[in-house]
Each structure stands twice: as structure tokens, then as C-alpha cells.
C-alpha distance (Angstrom), angle and dihedral (degrees) to the residues before:
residue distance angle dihedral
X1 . . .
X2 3.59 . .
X3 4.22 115.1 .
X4 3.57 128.1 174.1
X5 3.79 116.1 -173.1
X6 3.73 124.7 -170.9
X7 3.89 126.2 -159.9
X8 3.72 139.5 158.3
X9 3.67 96.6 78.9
X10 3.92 123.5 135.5
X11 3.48 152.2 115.0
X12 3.72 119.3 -45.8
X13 3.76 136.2 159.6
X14 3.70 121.8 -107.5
X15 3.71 106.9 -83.4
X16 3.46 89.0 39.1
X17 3.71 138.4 134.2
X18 3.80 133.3 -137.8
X19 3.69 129.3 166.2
X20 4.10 114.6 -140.0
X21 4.05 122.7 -158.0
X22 3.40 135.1 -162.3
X23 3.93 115.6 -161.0
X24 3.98 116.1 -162.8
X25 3.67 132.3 -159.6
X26 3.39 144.8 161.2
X27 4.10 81.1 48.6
X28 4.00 135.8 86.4
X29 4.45 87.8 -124.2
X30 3.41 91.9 -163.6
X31 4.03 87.7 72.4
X32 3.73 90.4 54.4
X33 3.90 140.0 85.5
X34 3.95 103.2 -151.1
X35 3.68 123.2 -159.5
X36 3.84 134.9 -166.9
X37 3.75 126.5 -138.8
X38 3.87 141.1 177.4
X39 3.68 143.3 -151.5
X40 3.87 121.3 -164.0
X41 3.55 114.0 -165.6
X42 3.92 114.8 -72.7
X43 3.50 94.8 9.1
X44 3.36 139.3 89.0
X45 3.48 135.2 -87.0
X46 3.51 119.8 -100.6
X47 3.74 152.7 177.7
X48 3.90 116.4 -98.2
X49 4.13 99.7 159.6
X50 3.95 146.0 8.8
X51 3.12 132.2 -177.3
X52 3.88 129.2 -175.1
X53 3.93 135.7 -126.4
X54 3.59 94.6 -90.3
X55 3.40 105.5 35.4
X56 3.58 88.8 -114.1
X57 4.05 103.7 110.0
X58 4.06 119.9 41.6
X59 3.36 128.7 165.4
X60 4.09 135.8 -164.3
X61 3.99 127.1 -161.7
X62 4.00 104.0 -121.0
X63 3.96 96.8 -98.0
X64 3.98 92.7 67.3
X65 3.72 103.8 42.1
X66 3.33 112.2 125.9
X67 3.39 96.9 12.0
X68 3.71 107.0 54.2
X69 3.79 116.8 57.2
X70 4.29 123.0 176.6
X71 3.61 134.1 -164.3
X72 3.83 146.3 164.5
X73 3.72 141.5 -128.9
X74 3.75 105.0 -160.6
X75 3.43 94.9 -166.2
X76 3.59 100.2 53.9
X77 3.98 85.6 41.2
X78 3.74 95.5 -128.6
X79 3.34 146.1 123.0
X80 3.56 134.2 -149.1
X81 3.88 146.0 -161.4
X82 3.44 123.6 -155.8
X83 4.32 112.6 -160.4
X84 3.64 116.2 -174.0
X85 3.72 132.8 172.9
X86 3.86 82.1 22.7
X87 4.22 119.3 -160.8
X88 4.00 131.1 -160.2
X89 3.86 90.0 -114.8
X90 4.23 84.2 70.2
X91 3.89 87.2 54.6
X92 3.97 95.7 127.9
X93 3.69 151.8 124.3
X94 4.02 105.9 -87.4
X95 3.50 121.3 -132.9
X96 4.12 133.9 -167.0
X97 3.81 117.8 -169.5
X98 3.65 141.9 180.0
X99 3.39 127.4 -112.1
X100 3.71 132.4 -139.1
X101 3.44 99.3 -142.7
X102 3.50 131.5 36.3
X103 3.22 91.4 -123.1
X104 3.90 138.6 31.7
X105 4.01 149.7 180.0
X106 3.15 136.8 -152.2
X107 4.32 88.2 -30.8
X108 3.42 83.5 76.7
X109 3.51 87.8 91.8
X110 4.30 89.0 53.6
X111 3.97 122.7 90.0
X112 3.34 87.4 -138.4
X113 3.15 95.2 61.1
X114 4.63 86.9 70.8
X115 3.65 124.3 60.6
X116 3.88 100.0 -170.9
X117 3.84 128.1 46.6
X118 3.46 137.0 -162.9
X119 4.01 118.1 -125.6
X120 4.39 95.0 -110.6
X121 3.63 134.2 -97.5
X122 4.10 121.9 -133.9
X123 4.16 116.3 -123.4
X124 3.36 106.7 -177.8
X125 4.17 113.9 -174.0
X126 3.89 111.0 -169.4
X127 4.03 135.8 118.2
């Protein structure tokens, strides 16, 4: 069974960093493009990060480049999400997903695009 749970989430001030995972198993990682996503309250979710299989392709939604940077560790099956210089507008639930593929274009961005979820973690930017 496949499980993907984040952690690292809290409550930082703006400027802030934090440093999200998301642990796999019940998978092989190494066979799998990961993405993150967020949800801020009363809007919709939406795509913030990707990375592939390999390591080798990653993409970031306009707000969080240059601030936002994500990698893997295959061998510890985990992702992670590293959010500097952190503002209130990135206040959301964070969300890790599995890909299909191991590798993706532009549909990285789509839900449909991830068959397994993790359960959220809370960022909360605010002085």
C-alpha cells in the first residue's frame, strides 16, 4: 500500500525558513516523479513544485522561484522542500503526491496527473 507522509510544517515568521518532507513507502521512489502542492484556505489547491524520477527535471510555479528549492534522496525514499525567505501569501496546507510517470511536463501542474496523496502539513506565515 502506497503512503506518503509529509512533516516539517509550522508556524514561522515571514522571512522565515522551514524544510518540508515527504516519506514514501509501500513504493520503489526511485520509479516516481513526486510533486508538492498547497491549498490556502478558500482557494484551490494548487501545484507549487515537481520534481522528476531522477532528480534531473524540477519545476516551481512563479511565486516560489528563488525561494523554494526541492530535492530527493532515493534511498531514504523521501522528498523534501526547502522554503526560504517565506511570506503570509504561502500560508497553506502542504501537500506531497505521487506521480504516475517518472517523469512529466507541463501536467505536472494537474491532480490527475498523482494517484497517491499524503494527509497535509500546516505552514502558517504571520508575525
Amino acid at each position: 500500500q502506497v503512503q506518503l507522509v509529509e512533516s516539517g510544517g509550522g508556524l514561522v515568521q515571514p522571512g522565515g525558513s522551514l524544510r518540508l518532507s515527504c516519506a514514501c513507502s509501500g513504493i520503489t521512489l526511485e520509479y516516481y516523479a513526486i510533486g508538492w502542492f498547497r491549498q490556502a484556505p478558500g482557494k484551490e489547491r494548487e501545484g507549487v513544485s515537481y520534481i522528476s524520477s531522477s532528480g534531473g527535471s524540477t519545476y516551481y510555479v512563479d511565486s516560489v522561484k528563488g525561494r523554494f528549492t526541492i530535492s530527493r534522496d532515493n534511498a531514504k525514499n523521501t522528498v523534501y522542500l526547502q522554503m526560504n525567505n517565506l511570506k503570509p501569501e504561502d500560508t497553506a496546507v502542504y501537500y506531497c503526491a505521487k506521480s504516475l510517470r517518472s517523469r512529466d511536463g507541463s501536467s505536472w501542474l494537474k491532480s490527475g496527473s498523482y494517484d497517491a496523496w499524503g494527509q497535509g502539513t500546516q505552514v502558517t506565515v504571520s508575525s
